[in-house]
DSSP file (Angstrom, degrees, kcal/mol; ACC not computed):
  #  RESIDUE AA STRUCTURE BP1 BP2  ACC     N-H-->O    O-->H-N    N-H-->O    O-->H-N    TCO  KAPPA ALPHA  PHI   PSI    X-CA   Y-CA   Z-CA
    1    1 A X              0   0    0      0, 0.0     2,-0.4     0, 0.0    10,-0.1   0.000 360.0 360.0 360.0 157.5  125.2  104.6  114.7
    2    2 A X        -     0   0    0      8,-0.1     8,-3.7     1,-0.0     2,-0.7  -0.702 360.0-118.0-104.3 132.3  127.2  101.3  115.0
    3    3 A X  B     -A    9   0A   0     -2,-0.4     6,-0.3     6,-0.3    -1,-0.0  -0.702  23.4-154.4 -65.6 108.0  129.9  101.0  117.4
    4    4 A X    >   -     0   0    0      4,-4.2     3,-1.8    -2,-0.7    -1,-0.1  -0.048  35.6 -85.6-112.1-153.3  133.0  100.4  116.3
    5    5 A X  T 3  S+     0   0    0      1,-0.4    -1,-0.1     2,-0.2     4,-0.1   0.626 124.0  54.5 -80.7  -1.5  135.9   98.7  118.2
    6    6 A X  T 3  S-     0   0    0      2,-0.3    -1,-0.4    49,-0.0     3,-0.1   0.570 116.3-113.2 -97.9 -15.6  137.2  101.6  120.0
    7    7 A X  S <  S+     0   0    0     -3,-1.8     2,-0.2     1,-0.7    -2,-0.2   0.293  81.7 117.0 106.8   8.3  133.7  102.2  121.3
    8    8 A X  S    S-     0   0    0      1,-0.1    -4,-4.2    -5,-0.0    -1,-0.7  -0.657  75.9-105.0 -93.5 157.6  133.2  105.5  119.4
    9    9 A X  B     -A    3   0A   0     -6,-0.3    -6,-0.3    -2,-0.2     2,-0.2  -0.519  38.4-101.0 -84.5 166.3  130.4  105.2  117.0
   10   10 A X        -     0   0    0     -8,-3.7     2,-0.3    -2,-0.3    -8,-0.1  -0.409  36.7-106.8 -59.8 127.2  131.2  104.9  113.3
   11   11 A X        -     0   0    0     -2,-0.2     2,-0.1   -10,-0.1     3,-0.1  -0.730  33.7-153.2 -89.2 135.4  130.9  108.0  110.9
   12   12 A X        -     0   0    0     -2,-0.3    -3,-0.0     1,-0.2     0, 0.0  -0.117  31.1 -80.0 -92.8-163.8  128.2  107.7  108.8
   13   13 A X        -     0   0    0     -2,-0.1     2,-0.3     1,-0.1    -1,-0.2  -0.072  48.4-115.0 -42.7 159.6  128.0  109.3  105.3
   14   14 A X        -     0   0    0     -3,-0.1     2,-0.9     6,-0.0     3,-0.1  -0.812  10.1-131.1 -89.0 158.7  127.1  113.0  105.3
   15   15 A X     >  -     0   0    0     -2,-0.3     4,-3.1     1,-0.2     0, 0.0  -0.922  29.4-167.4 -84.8 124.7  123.6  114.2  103.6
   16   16 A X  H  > S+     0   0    0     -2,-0.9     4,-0.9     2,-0.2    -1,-0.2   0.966  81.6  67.0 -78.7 -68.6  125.8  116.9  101.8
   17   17 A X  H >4 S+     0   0    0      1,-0.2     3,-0.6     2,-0.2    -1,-0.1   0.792 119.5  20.1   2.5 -82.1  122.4  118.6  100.9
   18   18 A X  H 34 S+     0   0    0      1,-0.2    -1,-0.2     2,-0.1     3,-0.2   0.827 129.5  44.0 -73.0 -32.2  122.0  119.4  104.7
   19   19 A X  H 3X S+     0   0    0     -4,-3.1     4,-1.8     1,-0.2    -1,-0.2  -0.029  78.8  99.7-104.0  32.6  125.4  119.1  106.1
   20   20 A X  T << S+     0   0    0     -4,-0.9    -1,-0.2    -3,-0.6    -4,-0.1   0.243  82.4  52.7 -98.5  21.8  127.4  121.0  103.6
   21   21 A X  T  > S+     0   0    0     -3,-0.2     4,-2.4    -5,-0.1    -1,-0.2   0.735 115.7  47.7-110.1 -31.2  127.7  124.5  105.6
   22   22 A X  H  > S+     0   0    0      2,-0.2     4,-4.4     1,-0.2     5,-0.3   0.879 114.4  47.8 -65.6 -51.4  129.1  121.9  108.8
   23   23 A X  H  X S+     0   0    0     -4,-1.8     4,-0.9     1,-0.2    -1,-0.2   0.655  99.2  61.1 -85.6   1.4  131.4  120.3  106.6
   24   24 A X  H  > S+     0   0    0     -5,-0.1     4,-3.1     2,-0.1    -2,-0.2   0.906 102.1  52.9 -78.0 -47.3  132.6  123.1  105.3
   25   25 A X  H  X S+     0   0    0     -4,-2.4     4,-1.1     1,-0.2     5,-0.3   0.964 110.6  51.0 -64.6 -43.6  134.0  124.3  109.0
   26   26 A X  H >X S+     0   0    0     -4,-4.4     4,-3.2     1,-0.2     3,-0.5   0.975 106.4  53.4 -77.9 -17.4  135.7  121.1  109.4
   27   27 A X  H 3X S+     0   0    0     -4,-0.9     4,-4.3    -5,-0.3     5,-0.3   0.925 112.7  39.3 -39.2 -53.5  137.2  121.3  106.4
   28   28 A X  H 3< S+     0   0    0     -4,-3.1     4,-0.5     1,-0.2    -1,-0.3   0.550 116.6  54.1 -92.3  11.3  138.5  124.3  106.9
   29   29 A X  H <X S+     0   0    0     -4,-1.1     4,-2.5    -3,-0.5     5,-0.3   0.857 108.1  49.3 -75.4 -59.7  139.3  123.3  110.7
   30   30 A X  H  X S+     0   0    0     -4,-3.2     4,-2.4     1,-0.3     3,-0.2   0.916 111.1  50.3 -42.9 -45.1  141.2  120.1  109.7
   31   31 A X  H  X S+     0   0    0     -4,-4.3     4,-2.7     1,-0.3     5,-0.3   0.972 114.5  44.6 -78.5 -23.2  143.4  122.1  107.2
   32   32 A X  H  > S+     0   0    0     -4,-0.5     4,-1.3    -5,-0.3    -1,-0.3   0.838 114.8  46.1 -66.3 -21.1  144.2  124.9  109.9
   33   33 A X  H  X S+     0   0    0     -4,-2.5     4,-1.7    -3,-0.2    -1,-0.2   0.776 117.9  50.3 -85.0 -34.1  144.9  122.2  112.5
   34   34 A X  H  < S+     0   0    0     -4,-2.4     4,-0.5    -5,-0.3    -2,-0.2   0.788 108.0  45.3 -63.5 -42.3  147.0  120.6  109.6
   35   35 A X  H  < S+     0   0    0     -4,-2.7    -1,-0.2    -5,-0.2    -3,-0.2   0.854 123.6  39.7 -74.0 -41.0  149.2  123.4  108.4
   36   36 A X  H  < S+     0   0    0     -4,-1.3    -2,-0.2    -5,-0.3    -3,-0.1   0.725 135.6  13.2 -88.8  -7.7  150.0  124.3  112.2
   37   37 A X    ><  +     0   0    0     -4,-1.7     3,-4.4     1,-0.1     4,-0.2   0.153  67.8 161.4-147.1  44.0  150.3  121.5  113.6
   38   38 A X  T 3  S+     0   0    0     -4,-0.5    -1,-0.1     1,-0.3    -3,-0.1   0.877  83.4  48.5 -47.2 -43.5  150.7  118.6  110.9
   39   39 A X  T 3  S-     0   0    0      1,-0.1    -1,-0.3    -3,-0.1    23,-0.1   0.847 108.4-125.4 -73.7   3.5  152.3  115.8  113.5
   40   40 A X    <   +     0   0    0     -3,-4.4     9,-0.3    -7,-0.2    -2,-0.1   0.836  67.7 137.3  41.3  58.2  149.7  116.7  115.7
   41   41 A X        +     0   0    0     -4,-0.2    -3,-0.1     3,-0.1    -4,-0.1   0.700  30.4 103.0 -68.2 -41.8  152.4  117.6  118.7
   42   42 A X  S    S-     0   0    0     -5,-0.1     3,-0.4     1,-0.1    -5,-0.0  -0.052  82.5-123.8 -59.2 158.8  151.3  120.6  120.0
   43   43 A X  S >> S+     0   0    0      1,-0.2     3,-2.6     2,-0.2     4,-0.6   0.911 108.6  70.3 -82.1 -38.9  149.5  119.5  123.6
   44   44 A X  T 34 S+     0   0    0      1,-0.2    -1,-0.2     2,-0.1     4,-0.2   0.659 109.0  35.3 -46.4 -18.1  146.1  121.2  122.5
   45   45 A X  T 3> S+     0   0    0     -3,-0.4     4,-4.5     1,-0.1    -1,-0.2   0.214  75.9 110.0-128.7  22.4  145.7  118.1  119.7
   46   46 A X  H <> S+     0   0    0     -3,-2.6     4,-1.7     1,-0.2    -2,-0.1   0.868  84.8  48.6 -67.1 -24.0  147.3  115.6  122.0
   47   47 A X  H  X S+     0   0    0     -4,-0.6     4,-1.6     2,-0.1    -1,-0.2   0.959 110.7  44.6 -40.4 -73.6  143.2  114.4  121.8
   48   48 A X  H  4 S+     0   0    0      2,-0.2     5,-0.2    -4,-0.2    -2,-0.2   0.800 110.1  54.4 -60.7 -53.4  142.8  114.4  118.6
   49   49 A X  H  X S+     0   0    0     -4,-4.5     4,-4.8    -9,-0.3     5,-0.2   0.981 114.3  46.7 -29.9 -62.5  146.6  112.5  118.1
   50   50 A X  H  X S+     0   0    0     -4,-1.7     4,-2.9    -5,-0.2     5,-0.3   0.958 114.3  44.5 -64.0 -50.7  145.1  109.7  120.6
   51   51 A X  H >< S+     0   0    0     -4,-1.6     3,-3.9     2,-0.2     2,-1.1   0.607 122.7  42.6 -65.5-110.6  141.3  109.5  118.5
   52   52 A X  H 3> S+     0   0    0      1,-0.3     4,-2.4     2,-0.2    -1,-0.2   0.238 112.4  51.1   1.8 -45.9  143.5  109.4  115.1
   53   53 A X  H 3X S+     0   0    0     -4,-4.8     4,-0.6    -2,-1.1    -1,-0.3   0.866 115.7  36.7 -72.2 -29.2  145.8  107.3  116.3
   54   54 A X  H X< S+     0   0    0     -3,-3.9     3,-0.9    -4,-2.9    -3,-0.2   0.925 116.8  55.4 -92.7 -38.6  143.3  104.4  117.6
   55   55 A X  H 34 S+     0   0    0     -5,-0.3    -2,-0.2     1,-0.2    -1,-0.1   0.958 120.6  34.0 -46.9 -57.3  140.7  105.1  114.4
   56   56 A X  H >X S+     0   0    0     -4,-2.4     3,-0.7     3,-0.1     4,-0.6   0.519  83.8 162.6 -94.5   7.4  143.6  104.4  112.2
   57   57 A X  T << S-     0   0    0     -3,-0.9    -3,-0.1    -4,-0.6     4,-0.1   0.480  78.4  -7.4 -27.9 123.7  145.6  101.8  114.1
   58   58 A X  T 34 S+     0   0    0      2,-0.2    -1,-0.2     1,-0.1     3,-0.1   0.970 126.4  81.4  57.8  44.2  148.5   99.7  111.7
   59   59 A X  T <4 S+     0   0    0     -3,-0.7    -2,-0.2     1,-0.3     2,-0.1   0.522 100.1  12.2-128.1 -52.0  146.6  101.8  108.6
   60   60 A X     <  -     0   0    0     -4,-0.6    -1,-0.3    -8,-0.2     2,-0.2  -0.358  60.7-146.6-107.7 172.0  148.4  105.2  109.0
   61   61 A X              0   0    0     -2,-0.1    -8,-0.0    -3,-0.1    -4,-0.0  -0.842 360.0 360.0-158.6 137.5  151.2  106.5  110.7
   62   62 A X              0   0    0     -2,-0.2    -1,-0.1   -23,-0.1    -9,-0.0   0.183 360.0 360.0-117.2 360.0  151.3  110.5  112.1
């Protein structure tokens, strides 16, 4: 995988074939983490906040 500027690698495509049972738990992780904790406030996603925030830098805002 290619590095991108934050030093995490890039996400590639999924093979949906193989990875649909995996992307089905994050799906349904994202929306559970989304419904409880949509500004992502709580200290438990204070992680997840930081990745989000530097992946999407000047594109989004949480």
């Amino acid at each position: 995988m290619e590095q991108g500027s934050t030093g995490l690698p890039e996400f590639k495509i999924a093979n949906l074939f193989q990875d649909v049972a995996i992307l089905k738990e994050v799906q349904a992780l994202a929306l559970k983490i989304e419904e409880i904790d949509p500004k992502l406030e709580k200290e438990e996603n204070a992680k997840l906040k930081k990745l989000v925030e530097e992946k999407f830098e000047n594109r989004i805002s949480i």
